[in-house]
PAKOL-169468 format. One record per residue (C-alpha): z negated, x, y. Coordinates in pm, whole numbers, padded with zeros to 5 digits, always signed. Layout:
BEGIN
ZXY
...
***
This chain:
BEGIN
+02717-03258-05065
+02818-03195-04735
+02640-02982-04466
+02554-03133-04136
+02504-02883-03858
+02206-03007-03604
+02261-03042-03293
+02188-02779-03021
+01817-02848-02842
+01846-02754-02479
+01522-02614-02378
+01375-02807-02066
+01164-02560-01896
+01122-02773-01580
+00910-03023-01793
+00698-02772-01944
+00314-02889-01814
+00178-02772-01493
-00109-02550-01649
+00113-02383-01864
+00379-02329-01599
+00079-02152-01360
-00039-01976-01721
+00316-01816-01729
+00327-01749-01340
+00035-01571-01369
+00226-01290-01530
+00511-01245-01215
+00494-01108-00914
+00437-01308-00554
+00807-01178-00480
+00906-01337-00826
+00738-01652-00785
+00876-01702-00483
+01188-01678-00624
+01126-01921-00926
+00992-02168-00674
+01371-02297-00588
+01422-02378-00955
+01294-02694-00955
+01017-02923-00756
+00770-02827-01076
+00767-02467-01081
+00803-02492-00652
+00443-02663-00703
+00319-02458-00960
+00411-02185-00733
+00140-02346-00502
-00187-02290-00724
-00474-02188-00556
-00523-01875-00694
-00160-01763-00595
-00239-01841-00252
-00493-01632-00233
-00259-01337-00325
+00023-01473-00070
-00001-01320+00310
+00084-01548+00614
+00225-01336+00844
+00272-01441+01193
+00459-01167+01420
+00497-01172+01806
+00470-01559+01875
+00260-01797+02117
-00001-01967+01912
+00080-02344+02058
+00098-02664+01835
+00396-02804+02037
+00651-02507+01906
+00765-02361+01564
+00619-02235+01399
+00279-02364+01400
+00409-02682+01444
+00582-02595+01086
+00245-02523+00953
+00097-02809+01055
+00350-03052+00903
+00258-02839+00542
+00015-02945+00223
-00068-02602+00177
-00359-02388+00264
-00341-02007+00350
-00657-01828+00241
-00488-01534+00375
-00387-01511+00751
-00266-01215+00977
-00163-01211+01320
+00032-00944+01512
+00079-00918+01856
-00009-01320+01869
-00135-01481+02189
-00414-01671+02148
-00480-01862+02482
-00776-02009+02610
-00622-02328+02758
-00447-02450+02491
-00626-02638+02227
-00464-02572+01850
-00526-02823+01590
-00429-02560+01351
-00749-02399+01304
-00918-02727+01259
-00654-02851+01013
-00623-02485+00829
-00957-02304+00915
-01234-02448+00631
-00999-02250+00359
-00894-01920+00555
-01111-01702+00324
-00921-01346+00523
-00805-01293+00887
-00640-00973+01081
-00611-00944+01440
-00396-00676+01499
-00254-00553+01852
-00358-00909+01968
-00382-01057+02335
-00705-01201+02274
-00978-01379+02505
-01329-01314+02424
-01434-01693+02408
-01115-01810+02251
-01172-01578+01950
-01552-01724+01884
-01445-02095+01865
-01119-01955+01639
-01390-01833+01409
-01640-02112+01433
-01369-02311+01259
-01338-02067+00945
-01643-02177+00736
-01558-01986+00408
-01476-01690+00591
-01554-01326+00399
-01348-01092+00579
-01266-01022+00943
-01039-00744+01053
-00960-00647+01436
-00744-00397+01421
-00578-00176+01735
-00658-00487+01967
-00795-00251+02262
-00447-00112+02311
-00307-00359+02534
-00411-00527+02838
-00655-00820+02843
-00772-00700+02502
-01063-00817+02204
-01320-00519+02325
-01208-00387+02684
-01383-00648+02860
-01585-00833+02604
-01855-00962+02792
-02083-01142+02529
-02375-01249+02744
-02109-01472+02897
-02112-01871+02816
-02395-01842+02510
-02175-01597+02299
-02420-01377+02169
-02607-01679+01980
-02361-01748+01718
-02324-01645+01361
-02061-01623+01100
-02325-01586+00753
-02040-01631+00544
-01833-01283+00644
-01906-00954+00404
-01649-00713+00521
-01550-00688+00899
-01305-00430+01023
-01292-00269+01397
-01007+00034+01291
-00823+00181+01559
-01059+00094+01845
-01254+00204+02090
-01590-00008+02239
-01921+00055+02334
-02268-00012+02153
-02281-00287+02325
-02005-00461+02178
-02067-00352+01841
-02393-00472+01837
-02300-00753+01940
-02020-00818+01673
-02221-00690+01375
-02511-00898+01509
-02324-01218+01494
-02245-01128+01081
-02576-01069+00947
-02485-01088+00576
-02219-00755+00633
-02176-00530+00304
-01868-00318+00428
-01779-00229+00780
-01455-00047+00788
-01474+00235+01112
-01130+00386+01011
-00920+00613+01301
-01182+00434+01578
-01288+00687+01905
-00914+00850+01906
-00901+00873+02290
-01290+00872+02398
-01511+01201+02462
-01772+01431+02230
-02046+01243+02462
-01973+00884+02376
-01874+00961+02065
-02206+01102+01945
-02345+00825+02087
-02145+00550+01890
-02161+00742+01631
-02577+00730+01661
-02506+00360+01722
-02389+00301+01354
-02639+00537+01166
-02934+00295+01342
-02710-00019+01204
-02678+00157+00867
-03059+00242+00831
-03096-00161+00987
-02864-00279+00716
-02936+00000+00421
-03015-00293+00158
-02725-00485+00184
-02467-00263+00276
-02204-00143+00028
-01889+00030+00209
-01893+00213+00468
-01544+00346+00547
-01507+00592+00826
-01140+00719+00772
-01011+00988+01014
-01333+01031+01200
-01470+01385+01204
-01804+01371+01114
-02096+01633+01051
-02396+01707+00890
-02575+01558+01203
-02441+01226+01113
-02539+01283+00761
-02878+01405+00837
-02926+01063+00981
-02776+00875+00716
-02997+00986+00446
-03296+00842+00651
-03176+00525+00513
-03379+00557+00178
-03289+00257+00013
-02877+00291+00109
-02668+00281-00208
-02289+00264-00097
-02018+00169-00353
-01752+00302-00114
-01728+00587+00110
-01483+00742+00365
-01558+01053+00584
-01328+01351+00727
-01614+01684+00674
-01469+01931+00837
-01750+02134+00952
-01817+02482+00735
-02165+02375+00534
-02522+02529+00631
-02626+02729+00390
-02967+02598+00478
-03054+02242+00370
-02709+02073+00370
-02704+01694+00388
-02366+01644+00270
-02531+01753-00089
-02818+01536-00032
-02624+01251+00057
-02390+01305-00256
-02702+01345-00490
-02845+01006-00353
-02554+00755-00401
-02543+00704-00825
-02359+00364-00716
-02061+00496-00559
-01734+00413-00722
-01476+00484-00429
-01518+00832-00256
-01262+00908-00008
-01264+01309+00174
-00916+01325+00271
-00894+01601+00523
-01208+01711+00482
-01200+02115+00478
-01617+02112+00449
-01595+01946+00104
-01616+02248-00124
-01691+02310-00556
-01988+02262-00518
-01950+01954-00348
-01764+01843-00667
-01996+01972-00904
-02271+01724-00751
-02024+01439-00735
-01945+01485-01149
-02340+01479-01217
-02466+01235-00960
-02164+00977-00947
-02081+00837-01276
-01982+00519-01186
-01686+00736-01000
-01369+00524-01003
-01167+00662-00763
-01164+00986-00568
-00924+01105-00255
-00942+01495-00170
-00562+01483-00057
-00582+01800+00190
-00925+01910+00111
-00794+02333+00113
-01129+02453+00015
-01151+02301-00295
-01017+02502-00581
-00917+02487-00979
-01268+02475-01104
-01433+02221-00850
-01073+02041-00978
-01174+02062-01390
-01504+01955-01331
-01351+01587-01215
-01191+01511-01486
-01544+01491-01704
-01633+01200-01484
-01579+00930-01727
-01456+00643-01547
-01207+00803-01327
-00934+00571-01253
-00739+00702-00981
-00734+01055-00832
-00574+01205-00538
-00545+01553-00563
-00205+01585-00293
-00166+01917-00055
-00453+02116-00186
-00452+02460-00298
-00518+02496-00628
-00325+02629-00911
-00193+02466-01247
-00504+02649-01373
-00729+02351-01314
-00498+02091-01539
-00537+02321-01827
-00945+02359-01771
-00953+01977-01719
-00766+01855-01954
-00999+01885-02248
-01265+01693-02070
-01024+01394-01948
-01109+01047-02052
-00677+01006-02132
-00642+00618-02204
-00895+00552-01802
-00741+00769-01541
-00411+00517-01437
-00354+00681-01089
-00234+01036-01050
-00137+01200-00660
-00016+01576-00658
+00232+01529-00369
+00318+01827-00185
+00126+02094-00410
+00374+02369-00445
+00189+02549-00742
+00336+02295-00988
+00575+02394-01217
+00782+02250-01576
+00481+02345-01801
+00237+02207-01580
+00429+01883-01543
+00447+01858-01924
+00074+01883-01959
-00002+01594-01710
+00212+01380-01882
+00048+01484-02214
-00303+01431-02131
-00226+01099-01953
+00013+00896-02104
-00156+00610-01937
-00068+00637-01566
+00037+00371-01398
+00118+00571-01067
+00242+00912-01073
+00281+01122-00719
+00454+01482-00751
+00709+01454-00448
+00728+01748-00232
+00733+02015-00434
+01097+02106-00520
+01015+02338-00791
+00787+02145-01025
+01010+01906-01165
+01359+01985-01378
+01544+01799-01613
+01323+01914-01915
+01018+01828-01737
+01169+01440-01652
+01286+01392-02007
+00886+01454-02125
+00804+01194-01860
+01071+00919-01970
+00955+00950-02334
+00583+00978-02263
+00505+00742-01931
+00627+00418-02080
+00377+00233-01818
+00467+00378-01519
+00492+00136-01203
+00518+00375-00925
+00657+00732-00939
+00757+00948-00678
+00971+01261-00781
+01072+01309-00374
+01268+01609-00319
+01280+01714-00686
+01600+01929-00590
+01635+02061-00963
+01646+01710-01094
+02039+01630-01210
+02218+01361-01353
+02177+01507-01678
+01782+01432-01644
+01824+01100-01548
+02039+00991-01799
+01951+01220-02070
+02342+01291-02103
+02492+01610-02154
+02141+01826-02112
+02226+02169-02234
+01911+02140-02453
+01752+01832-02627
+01426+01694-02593
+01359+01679-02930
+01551+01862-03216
+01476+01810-03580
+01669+01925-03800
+02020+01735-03728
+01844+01468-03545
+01862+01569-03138
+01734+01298-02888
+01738+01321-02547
+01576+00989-02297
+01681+00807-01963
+01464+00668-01701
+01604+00333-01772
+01324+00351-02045
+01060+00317-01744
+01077-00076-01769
+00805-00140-01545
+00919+00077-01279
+00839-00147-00917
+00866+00156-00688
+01094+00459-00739
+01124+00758-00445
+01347+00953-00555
+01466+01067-00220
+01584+01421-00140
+01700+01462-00484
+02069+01550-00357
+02234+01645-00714
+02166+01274-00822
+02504+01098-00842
+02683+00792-00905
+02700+00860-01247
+02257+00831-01250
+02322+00453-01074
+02586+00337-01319
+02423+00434-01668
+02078+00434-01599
+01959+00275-01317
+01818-00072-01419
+01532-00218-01353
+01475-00586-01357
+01130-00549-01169
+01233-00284-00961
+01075-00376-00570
+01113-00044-00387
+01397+00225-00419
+01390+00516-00190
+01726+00682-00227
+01761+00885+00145
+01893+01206+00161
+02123+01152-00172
+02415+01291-00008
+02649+01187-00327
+02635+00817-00339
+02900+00617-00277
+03015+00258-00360
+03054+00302-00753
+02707+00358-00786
+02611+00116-00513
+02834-00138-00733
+02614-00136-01059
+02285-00069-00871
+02294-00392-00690
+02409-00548-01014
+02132-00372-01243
+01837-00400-00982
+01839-00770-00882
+01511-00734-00753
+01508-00508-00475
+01297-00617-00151
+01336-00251-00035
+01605+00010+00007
+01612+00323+00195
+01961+00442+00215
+01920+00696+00467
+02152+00993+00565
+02365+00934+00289
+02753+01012+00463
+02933+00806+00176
+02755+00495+00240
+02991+00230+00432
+03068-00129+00553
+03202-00209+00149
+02827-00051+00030
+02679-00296+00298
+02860-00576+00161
+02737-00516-00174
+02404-00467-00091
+02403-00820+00176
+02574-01030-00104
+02365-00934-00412
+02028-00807-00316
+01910-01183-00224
+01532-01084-00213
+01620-00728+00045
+01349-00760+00339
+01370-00389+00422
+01691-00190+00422
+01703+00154+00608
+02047+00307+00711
+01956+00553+00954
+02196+00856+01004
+02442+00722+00804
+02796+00776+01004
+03044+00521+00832
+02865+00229+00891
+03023-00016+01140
+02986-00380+01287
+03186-00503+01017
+02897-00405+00795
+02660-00636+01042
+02841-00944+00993
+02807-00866+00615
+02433-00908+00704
+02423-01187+00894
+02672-01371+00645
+02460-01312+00343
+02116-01186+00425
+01840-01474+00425
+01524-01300+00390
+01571-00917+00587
+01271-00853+00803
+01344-00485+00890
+01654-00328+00986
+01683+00077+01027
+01998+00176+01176
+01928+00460+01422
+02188+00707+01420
+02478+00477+01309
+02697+00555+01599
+02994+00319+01528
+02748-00012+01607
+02792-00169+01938
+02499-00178+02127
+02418-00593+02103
+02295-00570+01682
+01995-00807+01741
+02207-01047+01916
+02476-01022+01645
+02207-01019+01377
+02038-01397+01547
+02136-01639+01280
+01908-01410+01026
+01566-01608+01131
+01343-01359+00947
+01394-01076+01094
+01158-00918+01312
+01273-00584+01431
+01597-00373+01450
+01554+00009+01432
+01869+00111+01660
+01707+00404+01845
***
């Protein structure tokens, strides 16, 4: 009897059905289903569900909105729809008519104006085209000359009779207008649930500042029924302000920004009655906010326990007990506890209250009290982070320390260990450590931070004792988006060799002030990293114009381009740099 060996089956993924094709797409990235797009003309259209588009940003940067030119005459030859639109620095003129709105409008579900030369009339019929419109964002438009706000005159031409029922969130950050113009914008979305204020009356005085600020208390207290965020980012605000918000009886916000900075009356505060009033609140953001105290805390844990996410980065007068109390709030998700001073006393007290498998965000940037043990105790008590934030503080993490967080944080996405200076090779690779992880007996067994497979963002910049050696044996990461490595004076092209080969991924790479890095490293970096949109070489003395045409040979999607300090390039780098069409701004000085 003889044996007949079947034949070999080549898979044919390309005709796999379109459903399952977007099921499986579901799973990557937008940068990774851009990239299987090219495969084939099946996965290039399953690439163009719907639902991805709504997670997919059209980004239009310093252009003349006209038909006639590219690229909106691009767009307008295209099948797609963009739910999601943003426009910087864009010049929308009256005079010219644009079929794109017509043609695109009905399905833009998201639009940002930011830093836009805008007309007041032009922008209403823009919007009148945008039926399904949710959310509106101007943002920094009164900075330049003939501006959104500056001289918005909405008594002008019937403006002040339309409506857009179908927006919920509208944001005015970084501006400055009167009462009269928001009233007039707010008026014209009557079915508003968030109205983002963030960084608005940076250059106006006390006096018209109290009186916007009056101006949006009456539209809260107008609008207390509907309204669910209200995010006021980088304003200083005071118990006057408060005082007025808690008129609004029936106000139950989901989201909440505010800087407090003022020292709390001892008499009748109404930052506690305002805290002991909101049960509904799930985001609660105080960064900056010196007036926010334990006590503060204390009525957050028993009023809020729908808390999901809480920012006190550089609240100083909140200490280790206020700090404990958090973590009995159930279901915390994320936390921000960066620049405050508190002790490692508070992770011990908390600990034991922690719900472990919910809290997936963790911030501690810049607090210097950290140390090995306390390090090992986070990553104890949550073995579920997703994020993890302990840059700045060059003491807190070692080698011993990192090993714990290799072995324990197997669902880490982000980490930043930012000028960890005690963190060596030896940590990173778990090779040649003077003493093992774990030790049983004869069995000793040390970890890398290759283990971190989901890594998509790693800073590990400052960390000067990192090596080559870390890049070659345990640098890879096939998801890896984002690698800050500036300020890693010991890299060279061996390590830049296997990084670009081990992290095919990359979209960004800071490579700042490191002296070894040169034209060859360039090369490397142009002809492998085919996804790179943002590479930063500032300070970095070896790099030459040889190194541009590298870029301009091989680099088909950069966008950003940091080379200040690199004193070998001639002067004309965007003009050598032309043929890359996507880029949009060189760093040089």
């Amino acid at each position: 009897m003889k044996l007949i060996e079947p034949e070999p089956i080549e898979s044919d993924f390309g005709n796999l059905p379109i459903e399952l094709l977007v099921t499986i797409f579901k799973y990557l990235s937008p940068g990774d289903r851009g990239a299987a797009s090219y495969t084939c003309s099946k996965w290039y259209e399953a690439s163009k569900y719907l639902g991805f588009a709504r997670q997919m940003v059209l980004h239009l940067v310093g252009i003349e909105f006209d038909d006639g030119k590219p690229p909106i005459a691009d767009l307008l030859q295209s099948p797609h729809v963009y739910p999601v639109l943003k426009l910087t620095r864009v010049r929308l003129q009256q005079s010219v008519y644009s079929q794109f709105w017509k043609d695109f409008g009905p399905a833009i579900s998201e639009i940002t104006f930011e830093k836009c030369m805008i007309w007041r009339e032009r922008i209403i019929k823009v919007l009148k085209h945008m039926k399904n419109l949710k959310t509106a964002r101007f943002v920094e438009c009164d900075l330049l000359r003939d501006d959104l706000f500056k001289e918005w005159k909405f008594m002008e031409n019937g403006l002040l009779g339309n409506q857009f029922d179908s927006v919920e969130t509208l944001s005015l950050a970084k501006n400055n207008f009167t009462e009269l113009q928001f009233g007039a914008i707010v008026e014209m979305m009557p079915n508003l649930t968030v109205l983002d204020l963030s960084n608005c009356f940076s250059y106006v005085d006390s006096v018209s500042k109290m009186a916007m600020l009056k101006c949006i208390s009456r539209f809260v207290c107008e609008r207390q029924c509907t309204l669910k965020g209200l995010i006021m980012k980088g304003i200083l605000l005071d118990d006057i302000f408060l005082r007025e918000l808690n008129k609004a009886k029936e106000l139950r916000l989901e989201s909440f920004s505010m800087r407090y900075s003022e020292k709390m009356p001892l008499r009748d505060p109404a930052i506690i009655r305002f805290l002991r009033h909101q049960p509904e609140m799930k985001m609660l953001d105080f960064t900056q906010s010196n007036g926010i105290t334990d006590y503060c805390l204390e009525q957050i844990v028993h009023h809020m326990k729908k808390l999901k996410g809480l920012n006190l980065s550089n609240c100083w007068n909140v200490g280790d007990y206020g700090v404990a109390q958090i973590f009995r709030l159930q279901k915390l998700e994320k936390l921000d506890l960066s620049q405050c001073r508190i002790t490692k006393k508070w992770i011990i007290d908390g600990g034991a209250y922690c719900n472990r498998k919910l809290l997936k965000e963790l911030h501690l940037e810049q607090i210097a009290t950290l140390d090995d043990d306390c390090v090992v105790k986070i990553v104890a008590n949550f073995n579920y982070l997703t994020v993890l934030n302990i840059g700045g503080s060059s003491s807190c993490m070692t080698d011993w320390s990192a090993q714990y967080i290799f072995y324990n944080l197997n669902n880490l996405e982000i980490a930043n260990f930012e000028r960890s200076t005690k963190l060596t090779d030896a940590g990173f690779t778990g090779i040649d450590l003077p003493h093992k992880t774990f030790a049983i007996w004869d069995i000793e067994e040390t970890f890398s931070i290759e283990r971190l497979k989901k890594l998509k963002v790693l800073k590990v910049s400052g960390c000067y004792k990192l090596t080559d050696f870390s890049l070659r044996y345990a640098f890879r990461f096939m998801e890896l988006k984002e690698l800050s490595l500036s300020r890693c004076h010991q890299l060279s092209k061996q390590g830049i060799e296997k990084l670009v080969e081990n992290c095919p991924a990359l979209e960004y790479l800071d490579l700042s002030e490191c002296p070894n890095i040169n034209d060859q490293c360039v090369e490397l970096i142009a002809q492998h990293l085919k996804r790179l949109s943002t590479l930063k070489l500032a300070n970095c003395p070896l790099i030459s114009e040889v190194g541009l045409s590298y870029l301009s040979q091989y680099c088909k999607n950069l966008k950003y381009l940091y080379v200040r300090g690199c004193f070998k390039l001639p002067p004309d780098i965007s003009e050598r740099l032309a043929n890359i069409t996507t880029l949009r701004q060189v760093y040089k000085s």
